[in-house]
C-alpha positions in Angstrom: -186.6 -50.5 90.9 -188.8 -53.1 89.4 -188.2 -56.6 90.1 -190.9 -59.2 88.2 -190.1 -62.7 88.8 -192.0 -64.9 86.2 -192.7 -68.3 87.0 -192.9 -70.4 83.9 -193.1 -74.0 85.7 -196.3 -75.5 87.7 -197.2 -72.3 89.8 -198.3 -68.8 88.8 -196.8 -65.3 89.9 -199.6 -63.9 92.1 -198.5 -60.5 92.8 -194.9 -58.4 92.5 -194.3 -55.0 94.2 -191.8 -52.3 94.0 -188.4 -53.0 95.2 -190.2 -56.6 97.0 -191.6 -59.0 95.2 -194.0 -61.1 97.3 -194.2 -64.9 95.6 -196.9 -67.7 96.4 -194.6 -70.7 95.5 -195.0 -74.3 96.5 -191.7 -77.2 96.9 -189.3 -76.9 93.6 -190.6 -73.8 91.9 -188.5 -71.8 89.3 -188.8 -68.6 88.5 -187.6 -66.1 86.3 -185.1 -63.4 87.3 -184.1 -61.7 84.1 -185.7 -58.5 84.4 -184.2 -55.5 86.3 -180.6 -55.6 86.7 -177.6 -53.6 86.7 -174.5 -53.8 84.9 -171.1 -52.3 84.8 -167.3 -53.3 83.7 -165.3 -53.7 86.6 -165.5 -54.8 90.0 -167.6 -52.0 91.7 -171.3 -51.8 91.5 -172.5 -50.8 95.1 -176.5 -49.8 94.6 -178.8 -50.3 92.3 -178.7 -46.5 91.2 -175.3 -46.5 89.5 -174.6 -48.6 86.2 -176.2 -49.5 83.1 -179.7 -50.8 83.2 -180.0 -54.5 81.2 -182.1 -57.5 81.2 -181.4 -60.7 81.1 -180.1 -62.6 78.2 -177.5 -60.2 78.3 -173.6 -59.7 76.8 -171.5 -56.9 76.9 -169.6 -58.2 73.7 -172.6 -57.4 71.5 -170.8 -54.8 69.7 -167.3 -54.6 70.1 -166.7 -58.4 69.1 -169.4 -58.1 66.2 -167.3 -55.9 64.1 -163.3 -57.6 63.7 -162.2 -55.7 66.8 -159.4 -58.1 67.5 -159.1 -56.4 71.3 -162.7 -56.7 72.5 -163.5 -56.7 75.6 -162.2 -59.5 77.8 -162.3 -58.6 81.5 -164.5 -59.0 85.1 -168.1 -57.0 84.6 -170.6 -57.1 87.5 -174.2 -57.7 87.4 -176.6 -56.5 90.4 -180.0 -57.5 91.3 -182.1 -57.1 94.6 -183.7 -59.7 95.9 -186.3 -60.3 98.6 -187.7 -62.9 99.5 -190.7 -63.4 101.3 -191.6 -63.9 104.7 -194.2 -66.4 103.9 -191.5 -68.4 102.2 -189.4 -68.9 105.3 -187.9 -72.3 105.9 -187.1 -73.3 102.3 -184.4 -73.7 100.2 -183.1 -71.1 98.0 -180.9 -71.6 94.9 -179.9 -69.2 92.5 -179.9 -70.9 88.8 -177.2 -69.1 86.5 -178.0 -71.1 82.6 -174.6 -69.9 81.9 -171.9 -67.2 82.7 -168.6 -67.3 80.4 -166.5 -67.5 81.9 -165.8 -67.4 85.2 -168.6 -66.5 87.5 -168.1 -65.5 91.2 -171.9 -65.1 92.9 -172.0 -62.9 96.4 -175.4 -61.9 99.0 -174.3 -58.4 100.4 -171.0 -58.8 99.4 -170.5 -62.4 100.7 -168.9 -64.8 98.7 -171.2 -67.5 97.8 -169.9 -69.7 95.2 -167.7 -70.0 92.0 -167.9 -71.5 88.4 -165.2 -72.3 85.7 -167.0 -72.6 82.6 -168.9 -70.4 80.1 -171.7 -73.0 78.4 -173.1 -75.1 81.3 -175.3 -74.0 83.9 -174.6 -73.7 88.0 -176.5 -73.4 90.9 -175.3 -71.2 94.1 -177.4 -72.2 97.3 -178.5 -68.9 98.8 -180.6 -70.4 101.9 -177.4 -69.7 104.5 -177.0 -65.9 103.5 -180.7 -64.7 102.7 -183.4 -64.0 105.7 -187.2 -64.3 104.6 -188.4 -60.3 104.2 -185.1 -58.4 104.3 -183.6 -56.7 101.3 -180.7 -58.3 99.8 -178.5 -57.6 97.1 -177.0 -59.8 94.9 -173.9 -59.9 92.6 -172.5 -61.9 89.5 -169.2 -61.1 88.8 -168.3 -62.7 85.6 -165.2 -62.9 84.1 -164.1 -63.5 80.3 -160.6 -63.3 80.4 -158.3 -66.0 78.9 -157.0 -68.4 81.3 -155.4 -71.4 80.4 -157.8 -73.0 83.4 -160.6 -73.2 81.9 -162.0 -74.9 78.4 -161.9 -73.8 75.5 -158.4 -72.5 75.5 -158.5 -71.5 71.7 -161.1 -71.7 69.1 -162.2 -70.1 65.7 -165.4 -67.9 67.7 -165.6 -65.5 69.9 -166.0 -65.5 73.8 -168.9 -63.2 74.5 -169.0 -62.2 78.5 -172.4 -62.0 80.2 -175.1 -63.9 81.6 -176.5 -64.4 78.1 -178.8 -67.8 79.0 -180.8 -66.0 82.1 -180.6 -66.4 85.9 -183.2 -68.4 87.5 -184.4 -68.8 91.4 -185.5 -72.0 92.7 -187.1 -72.6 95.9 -187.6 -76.1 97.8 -188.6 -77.7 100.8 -185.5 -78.6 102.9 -185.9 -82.1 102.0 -186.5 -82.4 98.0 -185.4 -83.3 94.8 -181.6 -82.2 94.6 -181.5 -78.9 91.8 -177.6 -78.7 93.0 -176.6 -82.0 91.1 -174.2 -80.4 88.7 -177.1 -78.3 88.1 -179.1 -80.7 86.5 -183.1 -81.8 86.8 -182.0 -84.3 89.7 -183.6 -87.7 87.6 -182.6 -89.6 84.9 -184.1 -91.5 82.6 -181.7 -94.1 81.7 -183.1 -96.4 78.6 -181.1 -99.7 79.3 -183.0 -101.6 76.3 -185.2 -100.4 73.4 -187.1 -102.1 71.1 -190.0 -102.3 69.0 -191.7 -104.3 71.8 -190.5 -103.6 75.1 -188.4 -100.2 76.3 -186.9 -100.5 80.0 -186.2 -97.5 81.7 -184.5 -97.3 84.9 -185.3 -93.8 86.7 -182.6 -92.6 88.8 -183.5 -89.7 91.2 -181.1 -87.9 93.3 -182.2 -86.2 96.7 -181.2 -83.6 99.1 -182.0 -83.6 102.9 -180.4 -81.4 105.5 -180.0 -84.3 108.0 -179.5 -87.0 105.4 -183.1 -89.3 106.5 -185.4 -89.9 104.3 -187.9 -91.9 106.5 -191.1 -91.6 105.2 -190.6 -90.7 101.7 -191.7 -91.8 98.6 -190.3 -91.3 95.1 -192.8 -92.3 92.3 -192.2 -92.6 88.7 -194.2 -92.3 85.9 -194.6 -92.5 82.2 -197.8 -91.4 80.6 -198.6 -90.9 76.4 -200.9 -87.5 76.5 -203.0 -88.1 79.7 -203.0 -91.9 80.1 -200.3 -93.2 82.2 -198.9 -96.0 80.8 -195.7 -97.0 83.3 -195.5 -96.6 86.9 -193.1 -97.6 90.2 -192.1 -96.7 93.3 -189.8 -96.8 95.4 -189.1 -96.2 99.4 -185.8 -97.3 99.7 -182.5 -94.8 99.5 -179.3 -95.0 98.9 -176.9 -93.7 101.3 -175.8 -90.6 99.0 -179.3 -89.9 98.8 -180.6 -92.1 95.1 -183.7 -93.7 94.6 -184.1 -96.1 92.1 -187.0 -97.4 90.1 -187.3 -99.1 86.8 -190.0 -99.2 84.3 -191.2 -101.1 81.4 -193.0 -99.4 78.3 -195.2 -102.5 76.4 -194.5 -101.8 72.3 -193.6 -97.9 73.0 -193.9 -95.4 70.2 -190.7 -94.8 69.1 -188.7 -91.3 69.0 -188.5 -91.5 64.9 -186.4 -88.9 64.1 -187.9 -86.5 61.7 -190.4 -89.0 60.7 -192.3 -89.2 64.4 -190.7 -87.5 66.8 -192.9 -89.0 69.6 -192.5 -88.1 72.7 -193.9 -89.2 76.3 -194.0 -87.2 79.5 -192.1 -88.5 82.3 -192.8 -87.3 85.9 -190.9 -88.2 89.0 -192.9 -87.2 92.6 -191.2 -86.7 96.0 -194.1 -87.4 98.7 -193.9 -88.2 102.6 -196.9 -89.8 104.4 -198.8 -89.0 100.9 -198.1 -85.8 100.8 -196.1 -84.0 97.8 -193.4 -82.6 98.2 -191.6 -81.6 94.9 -192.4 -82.9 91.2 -189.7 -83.0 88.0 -191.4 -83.3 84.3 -188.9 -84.5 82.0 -189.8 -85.2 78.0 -189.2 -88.8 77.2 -188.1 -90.0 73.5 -187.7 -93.9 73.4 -185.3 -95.0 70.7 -182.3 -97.5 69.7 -179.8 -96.6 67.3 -176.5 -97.6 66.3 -173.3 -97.0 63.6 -172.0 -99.2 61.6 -168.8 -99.5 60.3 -169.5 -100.5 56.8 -173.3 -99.0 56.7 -173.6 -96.1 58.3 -175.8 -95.2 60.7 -179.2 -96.6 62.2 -182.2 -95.2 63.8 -184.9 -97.4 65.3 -183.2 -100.4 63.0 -183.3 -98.5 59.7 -180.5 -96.8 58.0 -180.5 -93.2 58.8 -177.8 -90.7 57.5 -177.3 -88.0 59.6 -177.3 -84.7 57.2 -176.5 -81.8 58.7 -174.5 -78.5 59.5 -172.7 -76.7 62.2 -174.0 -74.1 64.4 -172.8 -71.4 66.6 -174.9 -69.9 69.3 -174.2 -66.3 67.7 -175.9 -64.0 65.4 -176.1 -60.4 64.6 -176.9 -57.5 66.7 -177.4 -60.1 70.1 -174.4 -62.2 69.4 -174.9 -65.4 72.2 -177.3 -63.7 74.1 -180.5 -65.2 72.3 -184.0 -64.4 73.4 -187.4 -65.2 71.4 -187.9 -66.9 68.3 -184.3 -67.1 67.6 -183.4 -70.7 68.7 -186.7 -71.5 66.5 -185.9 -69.3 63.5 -182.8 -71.6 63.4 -184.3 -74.3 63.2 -186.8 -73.2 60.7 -183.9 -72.9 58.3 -181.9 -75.7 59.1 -185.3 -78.0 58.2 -186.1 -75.4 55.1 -182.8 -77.0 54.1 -183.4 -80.2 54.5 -181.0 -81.0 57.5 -182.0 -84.0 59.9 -179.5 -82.9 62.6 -177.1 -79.9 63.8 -173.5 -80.2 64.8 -174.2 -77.7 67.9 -170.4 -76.2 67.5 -168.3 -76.5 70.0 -169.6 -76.3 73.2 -172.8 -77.1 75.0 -175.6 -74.7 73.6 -178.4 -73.4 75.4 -181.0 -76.4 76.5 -183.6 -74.1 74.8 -182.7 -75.4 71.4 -182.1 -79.5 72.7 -185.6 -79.0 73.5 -186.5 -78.2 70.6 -184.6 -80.5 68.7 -186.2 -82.8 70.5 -190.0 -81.7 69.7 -188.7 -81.6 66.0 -186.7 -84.6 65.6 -183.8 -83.6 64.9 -180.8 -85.6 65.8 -178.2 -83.2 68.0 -174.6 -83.6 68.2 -173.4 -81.9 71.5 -169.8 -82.0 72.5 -167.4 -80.4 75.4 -165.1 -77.1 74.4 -162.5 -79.2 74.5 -160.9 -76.8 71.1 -157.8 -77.6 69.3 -155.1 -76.9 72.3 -154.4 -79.2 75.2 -151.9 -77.9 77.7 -150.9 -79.9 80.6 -152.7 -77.7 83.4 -153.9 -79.7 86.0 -156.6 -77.2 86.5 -157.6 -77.4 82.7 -157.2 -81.3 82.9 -159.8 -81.3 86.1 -162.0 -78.6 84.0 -162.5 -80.6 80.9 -163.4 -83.8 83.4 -166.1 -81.2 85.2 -167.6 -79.8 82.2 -167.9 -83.5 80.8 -170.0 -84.0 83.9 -171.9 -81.1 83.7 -172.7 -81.6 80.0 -174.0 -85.4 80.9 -175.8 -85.0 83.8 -177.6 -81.9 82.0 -178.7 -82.7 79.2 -178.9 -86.5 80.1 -182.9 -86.6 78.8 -183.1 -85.8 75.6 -183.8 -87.9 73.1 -181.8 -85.7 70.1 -178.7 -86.5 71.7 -177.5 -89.7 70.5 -173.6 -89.5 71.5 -171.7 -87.3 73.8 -168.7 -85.3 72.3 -165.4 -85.1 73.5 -163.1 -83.3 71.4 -162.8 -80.9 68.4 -159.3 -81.2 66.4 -157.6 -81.7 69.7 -154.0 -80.7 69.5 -150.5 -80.7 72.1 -146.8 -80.7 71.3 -146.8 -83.7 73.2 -149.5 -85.9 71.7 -149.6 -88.7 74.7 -150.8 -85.9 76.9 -153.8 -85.6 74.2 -153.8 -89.6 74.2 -154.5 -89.8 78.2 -157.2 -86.6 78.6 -158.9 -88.2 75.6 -159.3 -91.7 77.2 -159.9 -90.6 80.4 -162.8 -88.3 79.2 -163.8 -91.6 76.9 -163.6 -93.4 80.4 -165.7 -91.2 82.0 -168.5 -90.3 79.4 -168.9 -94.0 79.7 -169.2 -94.4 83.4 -171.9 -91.6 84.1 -173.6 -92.9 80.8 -173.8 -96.0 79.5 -176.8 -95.9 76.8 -174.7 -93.5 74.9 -171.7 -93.9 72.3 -168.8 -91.1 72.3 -167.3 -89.3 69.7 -165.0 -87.0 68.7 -164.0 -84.7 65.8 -160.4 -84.7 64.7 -158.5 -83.4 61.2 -155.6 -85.4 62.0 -154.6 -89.3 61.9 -153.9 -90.0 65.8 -153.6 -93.0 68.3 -156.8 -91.3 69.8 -159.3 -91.4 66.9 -159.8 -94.9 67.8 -160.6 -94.3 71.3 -164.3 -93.0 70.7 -167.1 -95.1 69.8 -167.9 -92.6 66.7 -165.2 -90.3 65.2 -165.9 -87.8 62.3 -163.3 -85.9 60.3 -163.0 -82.1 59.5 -161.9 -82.0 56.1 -161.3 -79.0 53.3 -160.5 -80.5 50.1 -161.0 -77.5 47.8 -160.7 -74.0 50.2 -157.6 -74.6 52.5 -155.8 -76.2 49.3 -156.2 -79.4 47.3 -158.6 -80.3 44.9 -161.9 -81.2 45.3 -161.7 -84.8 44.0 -159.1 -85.2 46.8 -161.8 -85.7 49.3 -162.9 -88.9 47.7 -159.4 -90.5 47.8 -158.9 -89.4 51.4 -162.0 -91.1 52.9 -161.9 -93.7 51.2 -158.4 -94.8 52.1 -159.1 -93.4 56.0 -161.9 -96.4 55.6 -159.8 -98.4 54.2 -156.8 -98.3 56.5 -159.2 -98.2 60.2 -162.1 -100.7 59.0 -163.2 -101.1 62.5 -163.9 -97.3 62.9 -167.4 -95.8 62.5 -166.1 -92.9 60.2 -167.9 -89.7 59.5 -167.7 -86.0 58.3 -168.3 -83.6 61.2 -166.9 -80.4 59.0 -166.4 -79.0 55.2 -166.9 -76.0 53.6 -165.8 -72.8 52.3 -166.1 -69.3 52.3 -168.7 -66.9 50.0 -170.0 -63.3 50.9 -173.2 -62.8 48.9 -171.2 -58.6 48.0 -168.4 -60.7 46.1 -169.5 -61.9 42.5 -167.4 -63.4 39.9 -168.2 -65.1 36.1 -165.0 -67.2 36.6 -164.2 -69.8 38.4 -160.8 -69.2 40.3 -159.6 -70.8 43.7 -159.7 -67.6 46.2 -157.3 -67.6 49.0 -159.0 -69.0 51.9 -157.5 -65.9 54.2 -157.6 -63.5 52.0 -160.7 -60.9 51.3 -162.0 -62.0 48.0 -164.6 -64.7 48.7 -166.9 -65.2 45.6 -170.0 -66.7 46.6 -169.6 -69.0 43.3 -166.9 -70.6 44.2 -168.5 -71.7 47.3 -171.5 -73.6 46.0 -168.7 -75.0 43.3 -167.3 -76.7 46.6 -170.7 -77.9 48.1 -171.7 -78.9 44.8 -168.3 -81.5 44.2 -167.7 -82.2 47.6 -171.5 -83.8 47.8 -171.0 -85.6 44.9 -168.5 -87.5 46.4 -169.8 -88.3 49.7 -173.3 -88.6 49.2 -172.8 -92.2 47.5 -170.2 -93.5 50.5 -172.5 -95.0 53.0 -170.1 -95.9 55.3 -170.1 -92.7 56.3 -172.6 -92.2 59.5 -172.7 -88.6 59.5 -171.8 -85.6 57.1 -172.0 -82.2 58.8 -171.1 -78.9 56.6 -169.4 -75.9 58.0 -172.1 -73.7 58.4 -175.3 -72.9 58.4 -175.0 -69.7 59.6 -171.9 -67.0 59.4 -170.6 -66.5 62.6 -168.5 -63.6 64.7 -164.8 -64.6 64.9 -162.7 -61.2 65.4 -159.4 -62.2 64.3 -160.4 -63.2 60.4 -160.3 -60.7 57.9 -161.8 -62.4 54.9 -164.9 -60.9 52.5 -166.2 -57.3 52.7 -167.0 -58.1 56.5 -164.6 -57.9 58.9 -164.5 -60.2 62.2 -166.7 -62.6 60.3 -166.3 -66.3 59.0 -168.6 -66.3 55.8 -168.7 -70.2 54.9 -171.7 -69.9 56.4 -174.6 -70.7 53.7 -176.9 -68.4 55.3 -176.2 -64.6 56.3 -174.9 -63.5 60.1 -178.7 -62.1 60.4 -180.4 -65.1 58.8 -181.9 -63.0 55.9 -180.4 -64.1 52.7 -179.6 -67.5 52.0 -176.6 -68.0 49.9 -176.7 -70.0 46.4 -175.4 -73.1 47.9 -178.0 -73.4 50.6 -180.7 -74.1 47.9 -178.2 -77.0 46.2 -178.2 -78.5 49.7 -182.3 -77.8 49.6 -182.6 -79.4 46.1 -180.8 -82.8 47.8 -182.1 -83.1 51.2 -185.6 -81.4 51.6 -187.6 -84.4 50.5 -191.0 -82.8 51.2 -190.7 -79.4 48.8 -190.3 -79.0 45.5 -187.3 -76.8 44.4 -186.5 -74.9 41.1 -183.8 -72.2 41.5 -181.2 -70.3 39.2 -177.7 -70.6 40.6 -176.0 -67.0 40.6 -179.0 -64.8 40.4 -176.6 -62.5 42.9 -174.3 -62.1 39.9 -176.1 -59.1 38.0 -173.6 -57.3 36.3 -171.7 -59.2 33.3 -169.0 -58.8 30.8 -169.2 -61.8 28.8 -172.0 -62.6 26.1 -171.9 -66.5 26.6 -172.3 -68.0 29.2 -173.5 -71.2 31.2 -177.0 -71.0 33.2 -177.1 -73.6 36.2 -180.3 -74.3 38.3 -181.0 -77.0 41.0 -184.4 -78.9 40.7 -185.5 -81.7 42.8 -189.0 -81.7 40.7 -187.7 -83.0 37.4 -186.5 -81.5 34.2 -186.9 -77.6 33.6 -186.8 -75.3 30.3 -184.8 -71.9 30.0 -185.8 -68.9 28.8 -183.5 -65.8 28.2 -185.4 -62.8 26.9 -188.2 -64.8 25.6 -186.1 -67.3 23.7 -186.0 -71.1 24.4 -182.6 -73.1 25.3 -185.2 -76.3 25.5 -185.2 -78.7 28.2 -182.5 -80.5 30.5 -182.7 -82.6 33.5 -181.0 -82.7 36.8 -177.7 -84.8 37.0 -177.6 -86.8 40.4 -177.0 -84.1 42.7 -180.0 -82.4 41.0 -178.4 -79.5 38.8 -179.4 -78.4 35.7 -176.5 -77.1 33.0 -177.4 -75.3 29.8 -174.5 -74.3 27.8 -173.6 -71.5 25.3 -176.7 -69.3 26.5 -176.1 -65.5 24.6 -177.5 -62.9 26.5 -177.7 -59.4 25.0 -176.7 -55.9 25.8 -178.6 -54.5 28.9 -181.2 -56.0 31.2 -181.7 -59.6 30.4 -184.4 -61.8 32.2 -183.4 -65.3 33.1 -186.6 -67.4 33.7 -186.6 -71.2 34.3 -189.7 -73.6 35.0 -191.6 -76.9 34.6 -195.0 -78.2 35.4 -194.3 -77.3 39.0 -191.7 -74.3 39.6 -190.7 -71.3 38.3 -187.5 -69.3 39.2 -186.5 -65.8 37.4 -183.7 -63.7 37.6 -182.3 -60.4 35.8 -178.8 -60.4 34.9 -176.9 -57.0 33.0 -174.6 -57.1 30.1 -172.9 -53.9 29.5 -171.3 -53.0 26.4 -168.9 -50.7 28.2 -167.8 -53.5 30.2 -167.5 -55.8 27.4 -164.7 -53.5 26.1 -162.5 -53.3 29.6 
């Protein structure tokens, strides 16, 4: 069997053989192990030869969950892999990076156990060094486990839980003393910004080592900042802690500030491990400087400038590869989302894969990250401790990048006995606080409780118009939620409703939210009042819309599509992009000029009047049906376009809009036969 390890950070793969792979590494090298292992449900996977062959990002829920099977498969699978690691390589360390595992992930060398983790969206590392010898065949297992326990976060949730290793499995191998990759699994160095401004930044650069005996004598751990290849910070340090921290601050003279989407600048920051002058391991960690704050009464500010977070949730799932994404697909994401217009993501509701926080953080996009900590709280002491643990893991993470603003700690947290939510939610508060303090918290509720106030930031997920009510209710409701909790920096972190793009309708009739006739029309009805209202409400830091994408969830049964949630404004494979996306496009993307004809989707109609709608953010346009002029209107302030008491005629008739800049046309059908049903 092949085995190619592929090492993507500061060394090259020199050679790989069959069955042995023989690695030139130096101290803290990480390479890939995603190609050539076996999988099978169950427990038993003994050699390589029996099994299904699979590659890593993998899940085994890629089908069965994709299409409303409400039973799919929840169980143990095992993964095998043989690994061998060189002789040249003996007297290092050897850890096996797991990106993630969901659920529960059991790791064992010849059938020894090695280590265990509870939690499906953060990373772990298992230390290998006691039960591998340098040049002898070994085979290792990952037995992971989807099944529901009420141990481990989320307990409940409106997604599905796909089993696998679906963010890769890498190996890392170190000196014996180094920079410590076992620190909840994390880079080992923070930088900590503990003031920003336009003048001076100061950075204090935590580092956490490892040594076998617990000495450091003779070691050095330098920091440094640099913009492109000049160095512009620097400091050392040769004293320890006793658990093994170095500490070192820096000072940045006027930095360049992180600017959102503006100027997402960003500085390279590189921590170095040397004894007597020697190096001995290296971390490179992308640094975004930048101050930002909410306000109660105005919203929220970036860099000293009001900046209004517009966004939408995100699920890590899409067709055909569910969670297990590989490619361009964290970037084809984001492609859309800033097509759209948004300036952050809501990444919904659990920790995603730090593939896309990078990349947020190239792009400037503002990312809202938060634990699964998912409607139910049950008084577990195992699932209290595991919402704690994933809290740390999350922080210490994904502690350097500059997208993330806030940690999240809760989504629409529920319990029959709310002072149980009251305590876990303070103590998490207590804690997000105490590993980080350059960061607010927040939390997303659709309920008024005693623990909304506990966050620094809290954000409501609110349906005015799909699960009942009216549209216009939504301004009355934030507006006395302000109103009755001044202090409170107040948001929206969800609204929306559903639309499949198969389901078309000329009227305009409330569907029923469960049941499985979704119109897309009525959808971008919803976005289109629902903006209205809070668009103008500045108070509000954030509004995030529910979703950008649709998303596998296998107990709905809504649209044509079952085991889908379609309030999605773009399709589960990312290839059409419903009517309402383009309002949102027409309001927030500021650098394109959009013209676009509202229900071009709805082809075949039965009435011979009718209203035309379009969205333009480039001024007035003129309609044309057939030929004929309706004249010229202008966008109202959400940028749509009305003309009234258009006639179309029997058959094919063509739709065309424009102005000086755009042009948009669509066909829509008249039939005479269904004129007379």
């Amino acid at each position: 069997m092949d085995l190619t390890l592929i090492l993507y950070m500061k060394r090259f793969l020199l050679s790989s053989f069959l069955v042995c792979v023989c690695i030139s590494i130096n101290a803290a090298d990480t390479l890939s192990l995603n190609k050539g292992w076996r999988f099978r449900k169950g427990v038993e996977l003994r050699s390589m030869d029996a099994g299904e062959a699979v590659d890593l990002p993998h899940t085994w829920n890629a089908s069965d969950a994709l299409f409303g099977n409400r039973e799919y498969y929840r169980g143990m699978c095992t993964y095998a892999h043989e690994l061998t690691i060189p002789e040249t390589l003996a007297g290092k360390r050897y850890y096996l990076l797991v990106n993630a595992a969901q659920t529960i992930a059991d790791v064992f060398i010849d059938n020894h156990f090695v280590t265990q983790h509870r939690g499906g969206y953060t990373a772990f590392v298992a230390d290998l060094t006691p039960f591998v010898t340098p040049g002898k065949k070994h085979l290792l297992h990952i037995r992971v486990n989807n099944t529901h326990t009420t141990e481990v976060a989320p307990l409940s949730g409106d997604f599905n839980i796909y089993g696998g290793l679906y963010r890769g499995v890498d190996l890392i191998v170190t000196e014996k003393t180094c920079i410590n990759p076992d620190f909840y699994a994390s880079s080992g160095v923070f930088f900590k910004q503990r003031s920003v401004t336009e003048h001076l930044a100061v950075i204090d650069v935590e580092t956490r080592l490892l040594s076998e005996d617990g000495s450091f004598d003779g070691y050095t751990v330098t920091c440094c900042i640099y913009d492109g290849d000049k160095m512009i910070a620097s400091g050392a340090s040769t004293e320890f802690k006793k658990e093994g921290t170095a500490d070192v601050r820096l000072e940045v003279e006027n930095p360049h500030l992180w600017n959102g989407k503006a100027d997402p600048h960003l500085y390279k920051g590189v921590v170095t491990l040397t004894k007597d002058g020697r190096e001995v391991d290296r971390r490179v960690e992308r640094i975004g400087l930048r101050y930002y704050h909410a306000d109660p009464d105005k919203g929220f500010f970036l860099n000293g400038h009001p900046y209004r977070l517009n966004g939408a949730n995100v699920h890590q799932d899409r067709a055909e590869r569910a969670n297990a994404y590989r490619g361009n697909d964290f970037a084809e994401d984001l492609d859309i989302a800033e097509e759209m217009g948004c300036n952050a993501l809501r990444l919904a509701h659990y920790p995603h894969s730090r593939e896309i926080y990078h990349l947020m953080d190239e792009r400037g996009m503002v990312a809202w990250t938060e634990i699964p900590f998912v409607n139910i709280f049950i008084s577990n002491p195992a699932y209290r401790q595991n919402l704690l643990i994933q809290l740390k893991e999350l922080i210490y993470q994904y502690y350097n990048h500059p997208s993330i603003l806030s940690w999240g700690l809760f989504n629409e947290a529920n319990s029959g006995w709310m002072e149980d939510v009251n305590e876990i939610v303070a103590e998490l508060n207590a804690l997000a606080h105490e590993l980080d303090t350059t960061r607010p918290t927040m939390g997303a509720s659709n309920q008024n409780d005693r623990f909304n106030g506990y966050p620094d930031y809290i954000a409501f997920n609110k349906y005015f118009g799909w699960y009942g009510n009216r549209f216009e209710d939504m301004a009355d409701w934030v507006d006395k939620e302000h109103a009755g909790h001044p202090e409170r920096c107040m948001g929206i972190s969800e609204y929306g409703a559903g639309a499949d793009v198969f389901q078309q309708s000329e009227d305009l009739i409330h569907p029923e939210p469960w049941g499985q006739w979704h119109p897309e029309n009525w959808q971008t009805e919803y976005h289109i009042n629902n903006w209205r209202i809070l668009k103008d409400r500045e108070y509000l830091w954030c509004n995030f819309i529910w979703v950008l994408f649709d998303f596998g969830s296998s107990g709905r049964r809504e649209g044509t599509i079952p085991g889908r949630n379609d309030k999605g404004l773009v399709s589960y494979d990312r290839k059409i992009k419903k009517d309402a996306f383009y309002f949102y496009k027409a309001n927030w993307n500021k650098d394109e000029q959009i013209l676009y004809i509202e229900g071009r989707r709805n082809v075949e109609r039965t009435k011979p009047e009718t209203t035309v709608r379009a969205f333009s953010n480039s001024g007035p346009a003129e309609l044309f049906v057939n030929g004929k002029s309706y004249g010229k209107s202008y966008p109202d302030e959400v940028n749509v376009i009305v003309w009234e008491n258009v006639i179309l005629s029997e058959g094919n008739n063509e739709i065309v809009v424009k102005n000086r800049q755009r042009r948009d046309r669509c066909v829509w059908r008249l039939s005479h036969h269904q004129m007379r049903k």
